[in-house]
VOPAGU-2260 file (C-alpha; in pm, 1 decimal, decimal comma):
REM VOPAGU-2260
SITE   aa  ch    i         X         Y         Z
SITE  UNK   A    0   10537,2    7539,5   10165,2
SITE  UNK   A    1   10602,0    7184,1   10341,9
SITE  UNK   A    2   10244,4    7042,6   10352,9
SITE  UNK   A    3   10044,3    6667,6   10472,3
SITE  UNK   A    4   10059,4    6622,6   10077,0
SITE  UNK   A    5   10369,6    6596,8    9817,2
SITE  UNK   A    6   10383,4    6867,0    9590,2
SITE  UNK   A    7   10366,0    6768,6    9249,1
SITE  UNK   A    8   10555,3    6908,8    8949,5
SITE  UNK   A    9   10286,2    6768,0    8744,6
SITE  UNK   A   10   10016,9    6980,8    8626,2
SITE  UNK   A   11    9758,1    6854,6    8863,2
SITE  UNK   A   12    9936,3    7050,1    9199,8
SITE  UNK   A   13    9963,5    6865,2    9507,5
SITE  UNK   A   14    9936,1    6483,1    9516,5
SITE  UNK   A   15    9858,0    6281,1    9833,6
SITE  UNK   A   16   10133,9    6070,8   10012,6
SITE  UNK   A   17   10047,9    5780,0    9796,6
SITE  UNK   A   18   10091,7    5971,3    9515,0
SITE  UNK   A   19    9749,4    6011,1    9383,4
SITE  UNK   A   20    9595,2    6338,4    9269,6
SITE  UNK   A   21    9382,5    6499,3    9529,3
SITE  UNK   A   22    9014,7    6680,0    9445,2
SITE  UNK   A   23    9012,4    6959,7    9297,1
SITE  UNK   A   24    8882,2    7142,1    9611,0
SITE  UNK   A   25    9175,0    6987,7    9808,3
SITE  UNK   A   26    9430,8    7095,1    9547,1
SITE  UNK   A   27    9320,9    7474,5    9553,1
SITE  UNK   A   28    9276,8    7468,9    9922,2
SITE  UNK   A   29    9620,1    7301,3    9988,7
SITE  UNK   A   30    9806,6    7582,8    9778,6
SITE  UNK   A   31    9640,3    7870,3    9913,9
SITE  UNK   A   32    9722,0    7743,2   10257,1
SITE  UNK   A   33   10068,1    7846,6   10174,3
SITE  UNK   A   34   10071,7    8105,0    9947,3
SITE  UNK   A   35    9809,7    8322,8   10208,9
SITE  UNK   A   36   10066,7    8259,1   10465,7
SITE  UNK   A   37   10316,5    8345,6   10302,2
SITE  UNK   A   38   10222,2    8651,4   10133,3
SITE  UNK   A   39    9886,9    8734,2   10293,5
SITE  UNK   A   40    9539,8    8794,8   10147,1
SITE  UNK   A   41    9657,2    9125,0    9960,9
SITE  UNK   A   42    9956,9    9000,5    9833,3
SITE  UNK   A   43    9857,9    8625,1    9698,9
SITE  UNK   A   44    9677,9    8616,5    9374,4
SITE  UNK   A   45    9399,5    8338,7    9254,5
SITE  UNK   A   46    9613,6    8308,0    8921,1
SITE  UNK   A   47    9943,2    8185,7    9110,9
SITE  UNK   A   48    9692,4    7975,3    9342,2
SITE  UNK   A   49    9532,1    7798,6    9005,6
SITE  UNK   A   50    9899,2    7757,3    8831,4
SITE  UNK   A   51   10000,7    7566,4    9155,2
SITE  UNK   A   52    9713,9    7339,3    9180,8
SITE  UNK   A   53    9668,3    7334,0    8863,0
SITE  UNK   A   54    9351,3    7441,0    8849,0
SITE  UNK   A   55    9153,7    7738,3    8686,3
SITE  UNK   A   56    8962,0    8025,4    8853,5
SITE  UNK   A   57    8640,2    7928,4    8707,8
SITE  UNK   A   58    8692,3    7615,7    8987,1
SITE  UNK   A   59    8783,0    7838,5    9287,2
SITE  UNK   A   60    8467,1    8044,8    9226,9
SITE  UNK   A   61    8260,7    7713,0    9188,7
SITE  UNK   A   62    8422,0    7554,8    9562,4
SITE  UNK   A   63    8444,4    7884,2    9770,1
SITE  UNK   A   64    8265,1    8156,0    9502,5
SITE  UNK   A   65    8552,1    8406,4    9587,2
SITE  UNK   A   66    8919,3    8482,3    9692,7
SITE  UNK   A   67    8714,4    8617,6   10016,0
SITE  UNK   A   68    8534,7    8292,7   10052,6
SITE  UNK   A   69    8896,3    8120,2    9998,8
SITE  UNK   A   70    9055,1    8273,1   10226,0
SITE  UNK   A   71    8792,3    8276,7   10479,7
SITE  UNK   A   72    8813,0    7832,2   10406,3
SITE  UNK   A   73    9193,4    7876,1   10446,7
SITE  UNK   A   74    9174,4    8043,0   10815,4
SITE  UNK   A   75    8927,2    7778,2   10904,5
SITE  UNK   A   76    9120,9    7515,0   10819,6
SITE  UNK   A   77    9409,0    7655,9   11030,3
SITE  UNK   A   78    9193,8    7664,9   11328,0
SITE  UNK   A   79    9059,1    7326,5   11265,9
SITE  UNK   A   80    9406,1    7213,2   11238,9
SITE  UNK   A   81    9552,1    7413,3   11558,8
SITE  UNK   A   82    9260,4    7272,2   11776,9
SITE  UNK   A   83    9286,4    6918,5   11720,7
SITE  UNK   A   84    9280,2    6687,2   11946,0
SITE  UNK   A   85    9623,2    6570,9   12125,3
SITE  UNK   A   86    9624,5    6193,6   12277,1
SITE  UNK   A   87    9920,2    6248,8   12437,3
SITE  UNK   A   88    9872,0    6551,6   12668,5
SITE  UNK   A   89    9501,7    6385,4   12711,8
SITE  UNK   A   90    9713,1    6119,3   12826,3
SITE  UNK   A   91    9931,0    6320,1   13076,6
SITE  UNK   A   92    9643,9    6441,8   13314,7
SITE  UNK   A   93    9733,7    6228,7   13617,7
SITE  UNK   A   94   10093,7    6363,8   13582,5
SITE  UNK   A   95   10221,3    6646,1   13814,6
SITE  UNK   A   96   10140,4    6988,2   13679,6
SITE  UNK   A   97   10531,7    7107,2   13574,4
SITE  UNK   A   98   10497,8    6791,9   13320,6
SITE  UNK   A   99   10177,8    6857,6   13174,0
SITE  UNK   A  100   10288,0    7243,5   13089,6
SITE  UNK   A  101   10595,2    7063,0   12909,8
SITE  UNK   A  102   10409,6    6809,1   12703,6
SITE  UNK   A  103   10121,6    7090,3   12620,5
SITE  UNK   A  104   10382,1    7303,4   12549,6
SITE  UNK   A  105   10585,2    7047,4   12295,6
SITE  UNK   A  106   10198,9    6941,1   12173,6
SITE  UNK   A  107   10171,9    7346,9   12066,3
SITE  UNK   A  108   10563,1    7334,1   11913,2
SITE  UNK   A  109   10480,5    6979,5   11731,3
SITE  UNK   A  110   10128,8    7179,9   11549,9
SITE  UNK   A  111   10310,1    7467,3   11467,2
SITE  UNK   A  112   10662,1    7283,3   11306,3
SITE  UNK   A  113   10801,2    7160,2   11013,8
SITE  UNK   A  114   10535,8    7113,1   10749,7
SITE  UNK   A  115   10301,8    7321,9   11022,5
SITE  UNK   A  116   10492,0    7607,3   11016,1
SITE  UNK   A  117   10267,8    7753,4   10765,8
SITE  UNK   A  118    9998,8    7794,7   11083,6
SITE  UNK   A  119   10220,6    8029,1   11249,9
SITE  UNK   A  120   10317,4    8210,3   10960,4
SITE  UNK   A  121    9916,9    8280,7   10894,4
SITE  UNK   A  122    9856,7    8392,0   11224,6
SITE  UNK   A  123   10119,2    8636,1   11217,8
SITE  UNK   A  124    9989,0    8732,4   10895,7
SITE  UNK   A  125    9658,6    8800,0   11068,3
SITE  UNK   A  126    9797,0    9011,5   11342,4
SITE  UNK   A  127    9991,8    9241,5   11084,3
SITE  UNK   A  128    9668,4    9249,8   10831,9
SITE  UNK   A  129    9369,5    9130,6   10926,9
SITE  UNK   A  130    9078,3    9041,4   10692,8
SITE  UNK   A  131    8740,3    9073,5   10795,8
SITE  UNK   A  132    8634,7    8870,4   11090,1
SITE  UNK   A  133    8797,8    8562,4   10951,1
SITE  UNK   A  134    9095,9    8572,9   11188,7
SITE  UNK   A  135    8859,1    8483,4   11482,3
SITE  UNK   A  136    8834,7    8146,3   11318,1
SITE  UNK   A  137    9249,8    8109,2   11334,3
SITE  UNK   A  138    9248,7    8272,0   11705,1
SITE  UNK   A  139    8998,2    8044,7   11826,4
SITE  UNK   A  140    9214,7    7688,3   11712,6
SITE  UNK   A  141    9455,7    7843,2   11975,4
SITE  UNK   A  142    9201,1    7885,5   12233,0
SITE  UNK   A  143    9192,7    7538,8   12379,6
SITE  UNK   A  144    9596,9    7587,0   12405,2
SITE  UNK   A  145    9530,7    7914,3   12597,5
SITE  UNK   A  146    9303,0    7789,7   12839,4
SITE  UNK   A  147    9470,9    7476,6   12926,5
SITE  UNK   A  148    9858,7    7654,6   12986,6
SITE  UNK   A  149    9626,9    7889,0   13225,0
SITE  UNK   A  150    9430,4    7543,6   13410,1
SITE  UNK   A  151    9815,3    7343,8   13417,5
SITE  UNK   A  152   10006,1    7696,1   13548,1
SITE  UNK   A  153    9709,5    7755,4   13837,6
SITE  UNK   A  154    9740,7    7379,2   13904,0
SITE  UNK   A  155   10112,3    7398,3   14016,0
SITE  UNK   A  156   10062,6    7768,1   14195,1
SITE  UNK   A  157    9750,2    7655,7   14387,1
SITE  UNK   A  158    9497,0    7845,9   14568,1
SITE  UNK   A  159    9716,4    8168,6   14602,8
SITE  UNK   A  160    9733,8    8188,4   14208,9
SITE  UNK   A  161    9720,0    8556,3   14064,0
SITE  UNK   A  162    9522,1    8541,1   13750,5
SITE  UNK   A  163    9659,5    8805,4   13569,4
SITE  UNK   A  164   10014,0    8696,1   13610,2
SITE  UNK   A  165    9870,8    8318,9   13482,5
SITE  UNK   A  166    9729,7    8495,4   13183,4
SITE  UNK   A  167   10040,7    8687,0   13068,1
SITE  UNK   A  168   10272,7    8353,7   13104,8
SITE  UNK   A  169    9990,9    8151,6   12887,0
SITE  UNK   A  170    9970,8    8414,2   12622,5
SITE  UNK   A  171   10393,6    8464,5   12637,6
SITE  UNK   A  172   10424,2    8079,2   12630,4
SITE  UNK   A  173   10221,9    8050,0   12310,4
SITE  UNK   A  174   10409,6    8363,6   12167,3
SITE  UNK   A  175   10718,4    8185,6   12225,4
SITE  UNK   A  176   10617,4    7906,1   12047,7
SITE  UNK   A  177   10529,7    8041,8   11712,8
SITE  UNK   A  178   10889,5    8242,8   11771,6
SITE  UNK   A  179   11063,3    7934,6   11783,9
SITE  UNK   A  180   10850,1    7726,2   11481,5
SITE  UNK   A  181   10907,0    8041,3   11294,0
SITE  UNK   A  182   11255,9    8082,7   11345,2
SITE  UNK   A  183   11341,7    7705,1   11263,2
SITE  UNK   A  184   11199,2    7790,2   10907,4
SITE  UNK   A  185   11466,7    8084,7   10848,3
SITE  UNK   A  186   11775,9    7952,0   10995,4
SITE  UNK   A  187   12001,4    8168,5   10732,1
SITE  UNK   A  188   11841,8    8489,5   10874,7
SITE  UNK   A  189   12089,8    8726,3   11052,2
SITE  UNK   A  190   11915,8    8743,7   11400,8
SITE  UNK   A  191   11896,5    8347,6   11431,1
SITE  UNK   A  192   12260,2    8306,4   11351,2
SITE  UNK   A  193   12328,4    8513,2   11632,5
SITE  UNK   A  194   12242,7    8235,5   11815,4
SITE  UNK   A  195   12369,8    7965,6   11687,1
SITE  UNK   A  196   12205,0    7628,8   11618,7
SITE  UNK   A  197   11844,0    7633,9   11744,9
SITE  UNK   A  198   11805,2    7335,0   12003,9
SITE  UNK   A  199   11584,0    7027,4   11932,8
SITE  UNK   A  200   11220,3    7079,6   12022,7
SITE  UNK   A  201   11233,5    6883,9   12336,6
SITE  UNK   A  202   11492,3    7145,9   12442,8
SITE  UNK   A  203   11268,5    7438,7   12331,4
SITE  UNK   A  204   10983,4    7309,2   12539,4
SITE  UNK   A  205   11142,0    7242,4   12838,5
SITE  UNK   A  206   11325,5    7618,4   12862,0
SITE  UNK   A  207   10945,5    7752,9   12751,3
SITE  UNK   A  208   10809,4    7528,0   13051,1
SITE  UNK   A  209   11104,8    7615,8   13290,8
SITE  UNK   A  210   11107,0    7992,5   13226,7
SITE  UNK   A  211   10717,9    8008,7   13276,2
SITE  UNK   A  212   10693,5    7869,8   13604,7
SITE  UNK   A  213   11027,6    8041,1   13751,2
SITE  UNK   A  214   10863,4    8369,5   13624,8
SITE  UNK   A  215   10517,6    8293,2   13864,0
SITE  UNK   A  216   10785,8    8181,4   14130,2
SITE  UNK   A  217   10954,2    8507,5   14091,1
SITE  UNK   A  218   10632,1    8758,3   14112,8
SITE  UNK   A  219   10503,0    8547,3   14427,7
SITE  UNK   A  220   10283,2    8316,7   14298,9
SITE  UNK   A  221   10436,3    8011,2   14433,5
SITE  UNK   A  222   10296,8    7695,9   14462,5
SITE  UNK   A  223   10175,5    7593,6   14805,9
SITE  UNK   A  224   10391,5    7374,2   15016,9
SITE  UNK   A  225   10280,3    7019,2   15047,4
């Protein structure tokens, strides 16, 4: 897993970018950011968690009393992490509505990327095996990306805007995204050698941001002439 910290070989797990060792709390937490997403709740264990942040289990029960409670910290994190704020697009409002959609839409690649990518990998997780009601916590850091993809795509369609059509091109703009930061993280796999190099992320959001709005152009929802 590529994380905010480095991962030390050293007994102590993960260190922090200067190189210190990080609390206890942070260590276990860190680690079980990755394993969960990569092998889920049912197939991580608390014994590979504790040899990676070297820690003990007698520690993860004292900061989160149970794998449960663990996991249930790791899906909030992910949400906390998904929902945070984004100067830039914050930045963008005054811009016309096709360049908004782009930077949102590079803002949702940029979270979900490179030492992110462990994010998308949870959520899928969560749609293939849920646990509990702690996926709501994951859903929700994506909600603020869902409602402001349906606010920019009404913005350019205007008055005439079909809802339902907005909807589906929010939700398939998001599902697109956690294709592509997904895909950049197994670039030996068979179906992405097919093809070929992925493009640069500025390249992925614009064809995400292109295809969107020619799809509301094609089903009628245009947006009104000036």
């Amino acid at each position: 897993m590529k994380t905010l910290f480095n991962q030390s070989q050293k007994a102590n797990g993960p260190t922090s970018p200067t190189g210190c060792p990080l609390p206890a709390r942070t260590r276990i937490l860190e680690v079980a950011c990755g394993l969960f997403a990569e092998a889920g709740f049912h197939g991580t264990h608390l014994r590979e968690i504790c040899k990676r942040a070297g820690s003990n289990v007698a520690e993860v029960y004292y900061h989160f009393r149970s794998k449960e409670g663990l996991y249930e910290a790791v899906v909030m994190e992910a949400g906390r992490r998904l929902s945070s704020d984004d100067g830039a697009f914050v930045a963008s409002r005054r811009l016309p509505p096709e360049q908004r959609l782009l930077r949102l839409i590079e803002s949702l690649l940029e979270r979900l990327s490179a030492g992110h990518a462990w994010l998308a990998k949870l959520l899928i997780q969560e749609l293939v095996d849920p646990v509990s009601t702690a996926h709501n916590y994951a859903a929700f850091g994506l909600e603020r990306d869902f409602v402001l993809l349906q606010a920019v795509m009404r913005d350019w369609v205007g008055a005439k805007a079909k809802s339902e059509a907005i909807r589906l091109h929010a939700l398939s703009a998001i599902g697109e995204a956690m294709l592509c930061c997904l895909a950049g993280e197994n670039l030996n796999h068979a179906l992405i050698q097919l093809a070929g190099p992925l493009p640069s992320r500025a390249q992925l959001a614009r064809f995400v941001a292109q295809r969107s709005l020619a799809g509301l152009e094609r089903e009628g929802a245009v947006p009104e002439a000036p």
